[in-house]
C-alpha positions in Angstrom: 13.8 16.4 -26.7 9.9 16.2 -26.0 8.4 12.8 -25.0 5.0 13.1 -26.9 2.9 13.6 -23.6 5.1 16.6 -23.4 4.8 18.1 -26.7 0.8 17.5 -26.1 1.1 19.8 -23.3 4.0 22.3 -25.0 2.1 23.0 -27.9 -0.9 23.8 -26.0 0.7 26.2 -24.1 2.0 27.5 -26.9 -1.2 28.6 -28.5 -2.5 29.7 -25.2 0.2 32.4 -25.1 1.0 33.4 -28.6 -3.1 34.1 -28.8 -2.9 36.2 -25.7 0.0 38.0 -27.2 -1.8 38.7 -30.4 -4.7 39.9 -29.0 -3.1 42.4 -26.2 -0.9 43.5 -29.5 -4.3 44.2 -31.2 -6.1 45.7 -28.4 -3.2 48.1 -27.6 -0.6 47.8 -29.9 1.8 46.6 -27.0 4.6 44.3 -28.8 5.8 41.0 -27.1 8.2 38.6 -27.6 8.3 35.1 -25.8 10.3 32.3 -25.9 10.2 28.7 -24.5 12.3 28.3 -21.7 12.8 25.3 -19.2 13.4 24.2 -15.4 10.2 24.7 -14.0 8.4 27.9 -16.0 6.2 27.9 -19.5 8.4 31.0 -21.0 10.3 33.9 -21.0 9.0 37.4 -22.7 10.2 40.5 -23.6 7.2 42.9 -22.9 7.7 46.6 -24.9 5.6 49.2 -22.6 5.9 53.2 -23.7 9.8 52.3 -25.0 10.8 50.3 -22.0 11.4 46.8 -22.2 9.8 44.7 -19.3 10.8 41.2 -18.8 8.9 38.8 -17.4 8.6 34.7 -17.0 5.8 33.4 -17.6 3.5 30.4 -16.9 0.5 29.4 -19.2 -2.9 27.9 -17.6 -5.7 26.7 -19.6 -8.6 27.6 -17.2 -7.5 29.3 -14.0 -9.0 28.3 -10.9 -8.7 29.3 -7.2 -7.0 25.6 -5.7 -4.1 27.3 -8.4 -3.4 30.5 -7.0 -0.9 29.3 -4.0 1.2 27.5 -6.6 1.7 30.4 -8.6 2.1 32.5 -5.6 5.2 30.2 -5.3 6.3 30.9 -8.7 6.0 34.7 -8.0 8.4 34.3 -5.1 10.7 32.3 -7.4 10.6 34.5 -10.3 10.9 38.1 -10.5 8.5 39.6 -12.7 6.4 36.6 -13.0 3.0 36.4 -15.1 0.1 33.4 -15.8 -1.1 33.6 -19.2 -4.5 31.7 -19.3 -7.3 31.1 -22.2 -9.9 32.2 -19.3 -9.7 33.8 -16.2 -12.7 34.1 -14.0 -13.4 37.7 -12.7 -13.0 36.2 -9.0 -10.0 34.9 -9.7 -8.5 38.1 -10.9 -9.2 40.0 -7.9 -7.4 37.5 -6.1 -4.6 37.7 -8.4 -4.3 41.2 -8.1 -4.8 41.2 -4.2 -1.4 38.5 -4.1 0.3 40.9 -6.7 0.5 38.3 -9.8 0.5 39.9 -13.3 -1.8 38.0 -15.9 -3.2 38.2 -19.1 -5.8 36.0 -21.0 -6.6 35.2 -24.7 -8.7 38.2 -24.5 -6.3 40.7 -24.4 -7.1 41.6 -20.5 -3.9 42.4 -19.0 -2.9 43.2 -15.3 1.1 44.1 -14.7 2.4 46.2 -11.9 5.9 46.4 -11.4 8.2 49.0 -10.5 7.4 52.0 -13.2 4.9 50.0 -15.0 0.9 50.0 -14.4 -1.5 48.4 -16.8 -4.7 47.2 -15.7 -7.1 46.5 -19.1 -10.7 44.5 -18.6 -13.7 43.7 -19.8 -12.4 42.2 -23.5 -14.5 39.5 -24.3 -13.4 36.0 -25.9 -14.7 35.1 -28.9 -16.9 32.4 -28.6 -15.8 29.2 -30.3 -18.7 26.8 -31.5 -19.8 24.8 -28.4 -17.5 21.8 -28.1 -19.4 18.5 -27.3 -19.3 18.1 -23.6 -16.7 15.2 -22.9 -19.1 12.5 -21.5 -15.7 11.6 -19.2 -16.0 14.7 -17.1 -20.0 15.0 -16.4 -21.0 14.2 -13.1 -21.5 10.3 -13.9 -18.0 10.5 -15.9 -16.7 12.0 -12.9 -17.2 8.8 -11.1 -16.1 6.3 -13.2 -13.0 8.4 -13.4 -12.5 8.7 -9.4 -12.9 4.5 -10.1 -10.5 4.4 -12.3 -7.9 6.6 -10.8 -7.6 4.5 -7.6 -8.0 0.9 -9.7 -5.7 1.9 -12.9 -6.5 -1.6 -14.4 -9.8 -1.2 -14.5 -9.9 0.3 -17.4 -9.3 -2.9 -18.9 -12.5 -4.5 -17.2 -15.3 -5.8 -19.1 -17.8 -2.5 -19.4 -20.6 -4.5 -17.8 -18.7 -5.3 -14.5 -16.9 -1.5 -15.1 -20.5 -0.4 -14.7 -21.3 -2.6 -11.7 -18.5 -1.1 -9.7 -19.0 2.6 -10.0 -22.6 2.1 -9.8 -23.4 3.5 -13.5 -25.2 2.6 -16.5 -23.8 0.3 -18.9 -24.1 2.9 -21.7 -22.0 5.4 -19.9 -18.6 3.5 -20.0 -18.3 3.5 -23.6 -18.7 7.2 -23.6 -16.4 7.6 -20.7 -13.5 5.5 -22.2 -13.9 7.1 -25.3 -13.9 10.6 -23.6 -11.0 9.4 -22.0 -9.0 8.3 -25.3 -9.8 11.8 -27.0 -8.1 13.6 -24.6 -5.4 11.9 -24.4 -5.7 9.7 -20.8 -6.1 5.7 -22.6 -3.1 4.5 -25.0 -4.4 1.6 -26.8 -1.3 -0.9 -26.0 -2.6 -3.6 -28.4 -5.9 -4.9 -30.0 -7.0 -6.1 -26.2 -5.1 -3.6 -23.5 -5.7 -0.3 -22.7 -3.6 1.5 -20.3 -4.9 4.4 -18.5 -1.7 7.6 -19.1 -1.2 11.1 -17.9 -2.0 10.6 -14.4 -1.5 13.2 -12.6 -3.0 15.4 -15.7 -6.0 13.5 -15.4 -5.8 13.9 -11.6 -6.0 17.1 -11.8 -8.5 17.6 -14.5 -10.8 15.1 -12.0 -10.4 17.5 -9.3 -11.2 20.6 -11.3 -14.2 18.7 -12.2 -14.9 17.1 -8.9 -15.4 21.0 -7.3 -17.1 22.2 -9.8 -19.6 19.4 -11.2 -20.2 16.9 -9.4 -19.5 17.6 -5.2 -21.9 20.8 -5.7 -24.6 17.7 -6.7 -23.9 15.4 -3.9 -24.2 18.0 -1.5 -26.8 16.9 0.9 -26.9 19.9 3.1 -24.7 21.9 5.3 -25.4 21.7 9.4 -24.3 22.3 13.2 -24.6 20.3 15.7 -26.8 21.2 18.7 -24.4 21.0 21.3 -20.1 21.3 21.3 -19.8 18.5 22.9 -20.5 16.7 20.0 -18.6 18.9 18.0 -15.6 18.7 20.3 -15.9 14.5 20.4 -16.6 14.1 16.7 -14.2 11.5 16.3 -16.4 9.4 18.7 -19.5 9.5 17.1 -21.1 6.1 15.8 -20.8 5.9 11.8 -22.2 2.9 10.2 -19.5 1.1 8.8 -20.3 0.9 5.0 -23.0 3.3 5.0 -21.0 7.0 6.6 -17.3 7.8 6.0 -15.2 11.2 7.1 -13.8 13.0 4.5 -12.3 16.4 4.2 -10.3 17.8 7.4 -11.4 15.0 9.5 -10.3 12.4 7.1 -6.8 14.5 6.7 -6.1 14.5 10.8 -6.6 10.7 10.9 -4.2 10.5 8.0 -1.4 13.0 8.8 -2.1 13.4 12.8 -0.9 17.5 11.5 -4.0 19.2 10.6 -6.9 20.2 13.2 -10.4 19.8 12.0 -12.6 23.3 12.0 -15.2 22.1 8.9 -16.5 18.2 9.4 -17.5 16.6 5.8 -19.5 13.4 6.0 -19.8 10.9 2.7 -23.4 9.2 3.3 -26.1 6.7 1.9 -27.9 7.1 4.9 -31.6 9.4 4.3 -31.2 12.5 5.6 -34.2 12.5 8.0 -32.4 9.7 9.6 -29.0 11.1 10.2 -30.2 14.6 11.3 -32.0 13.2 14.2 -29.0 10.2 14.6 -26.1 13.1 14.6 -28.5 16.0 16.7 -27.6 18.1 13.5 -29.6 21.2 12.7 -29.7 22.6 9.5 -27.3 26.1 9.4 -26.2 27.2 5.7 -23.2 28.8 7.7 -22.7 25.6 10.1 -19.4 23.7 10.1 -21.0 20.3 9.2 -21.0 19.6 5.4 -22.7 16.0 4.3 -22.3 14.9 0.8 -23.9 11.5 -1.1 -21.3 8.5 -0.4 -20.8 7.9 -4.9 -18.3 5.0 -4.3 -18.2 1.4 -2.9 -16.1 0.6 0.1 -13.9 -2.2 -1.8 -12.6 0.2 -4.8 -9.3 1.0 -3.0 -6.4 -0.8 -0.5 -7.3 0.8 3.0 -4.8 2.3 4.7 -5.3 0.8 8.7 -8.4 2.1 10.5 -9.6 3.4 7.9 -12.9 2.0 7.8 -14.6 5.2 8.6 -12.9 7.6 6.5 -13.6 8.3 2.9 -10.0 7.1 0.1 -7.3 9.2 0.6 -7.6 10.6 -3.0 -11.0 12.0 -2.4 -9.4 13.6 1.1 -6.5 15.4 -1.2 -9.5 16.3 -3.6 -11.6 18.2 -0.7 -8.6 20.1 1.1 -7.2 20.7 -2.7 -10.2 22.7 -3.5 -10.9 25.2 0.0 -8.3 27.2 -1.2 -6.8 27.3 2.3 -3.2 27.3 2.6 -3.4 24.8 6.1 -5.3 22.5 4.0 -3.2 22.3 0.9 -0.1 21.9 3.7 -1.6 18.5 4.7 -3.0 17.7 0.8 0.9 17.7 0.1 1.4 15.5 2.8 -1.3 13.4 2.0 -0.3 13.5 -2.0 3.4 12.5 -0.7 2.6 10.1 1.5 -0.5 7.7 -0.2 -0.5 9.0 -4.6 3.0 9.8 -5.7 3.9 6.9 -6.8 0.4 6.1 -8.5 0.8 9.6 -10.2 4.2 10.9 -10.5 5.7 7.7 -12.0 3.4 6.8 -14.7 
């Protein structure tokens, strides 16, 4: 039996894959038969290719994105003959699928499979363009922030909107659309007439993220620098932040935390003007340099420090940065850091 967050998700899925089916069908007349199946994977299909039957498991995405890839590389390793099925899959991401030998398919009809005897590689199919959805005020780069809030304060969402919108720095106007953003989609179960409580965590975790790499840290990218002289970079750790003002984040933040991971590219979280830190840090501006600096978007006093921690930017905003490099070191430590400082917040909710 499905609890209902569960069917949400199931039937989703479900559409996601019997569309893809019926448009590779279409496209080439290749006949598919799936099932539901459990413990861990979307599906199980029965793919007919020139009178052979190919069987694959499969596991249905609704937009496929790099920080995904090493999970599903995983699932290839578990399952032989292993496919994601997504509604869209960026060209980029393809290539890297087909570099790490996973099969995939889209609503489109594109296909790649390449298993012993069997070679199908079909591109270029188009989706059809829905009507433009109303963007989902929760996920723009101001809904992005009130969301970070409200994953590390869960309660919050029961705040009154005009101290809501003191906290996360945003306009009053905002947080109506954001917690009604939130409701559509599922993340706020109205408990009664006066309590909300914020559900789907991890979902909405993830969702943040996707939307954290894509919207909003492009925006709050300040610049990208070196420093003049490796003894600075070496001694990092040493140099003077101001305490409420500069944070670490990234890799930095991550070898604090974990005492595992070595840092090779230093992300700062900053209110500080940029002609004040560059001559402050001796940084000089290199679009290939090692020394990222991002817009501080939170207050210090929206989450429990962990100790010494003063200087380093929440631990879900470190998962967040070494989630999306797509390096397999970084996502290492993320699980570490996900284990160690969010499980409970988001696996039990």
């Amino acid at each position: 039996m499905f609890t209902l967050r569960e069917r949400k998700i199931f039937m989703n899925e479900n559409e996601i894959i019997n569309k893809a089916f019926l448009n590779l069908n279409q496209q080439t007349k290749i006949e598919a038969n799936w099932r539901p199946a459990g413990n861990g994977i979307d599906g199980e299909v029965d793919i007919y290719i020139r009178g052979n039957n190919v069987h694959m498991f499969i596991e249905a995405k609704r937009e496929l994105r790099n920080y995904q890839v090493p999970d599903l590389e995983e699932m290839a390793k578990k399952y032989q003959h292993f496919m994601v099925i997504a509604e869209r899959i960026f060209p980029a991401v393809k290539e890297t699928l087909r570099e790490k030998g996973i099969n995939y398919l889209d609503t489109a009809g594109n296909i790649y499979i390449n298993t012993e005897g069997n070679y199908i590689w079909l591109d270029g199919k188009k989706p059809a363009q829905p009507k433009k959805p109303v963007t989902n005020r929760a996920f723009t780069k101001t809904g992005l922030k009130t969301v970070f809030y409200l994953l590390l304060n869960t309660d919050a969402v029961n705040m009154p909107y005009r101290k809501l919108a003191e906290q996360t720095q945003t306009a009053l106007g905002n947080i109506t659309n954001v917690i009604e953003g939130l409701r559509e989609t599922g993340f706020i179960l109205q408990v009664n007439d006066k309590i909300m409580q914020l559900q789907n965590k991890k979902i909405l975790l993830e969702r943040w993220i996707a939307g954290y790499g894509e919207t909003l840290r492009p925006a709050l990218e300040i610049g990208k620098f070196r420093f003049w002289d490796n003894e600075r970079l070496a001694n990092w750790e040493n140099l003077p932040l101001q305490e409420g003002k500069t944070v670490w984040g990234g890799e930095p933040a991550a070898a604090h935390l974990t005492h595992y991971l070595r840092s090779e590219i230093l992300t700062l979280y900053t209110n500080e003007e940029k002609n004040f830190i560059i001559p402050k840090w001796r940084l000089i501006p290199d679009e290939k340099g090692n020394v990222i600096v991002y817009e501080k978007f939170w207050k210090d006093n929206v989450f429990n420090n962990p100790i010494n921690f003063n200087f380093y930017a929440p631990p879900l905003l470190v998962y967040a940065d070494l989630m999306i490099t797509y390096d397999p070191r970084n996502r290492e430590t993320a699980t570490m850091i996900y284990d160690q400082y969010l499980k409970p917040a988001f696996d039990y909710d």
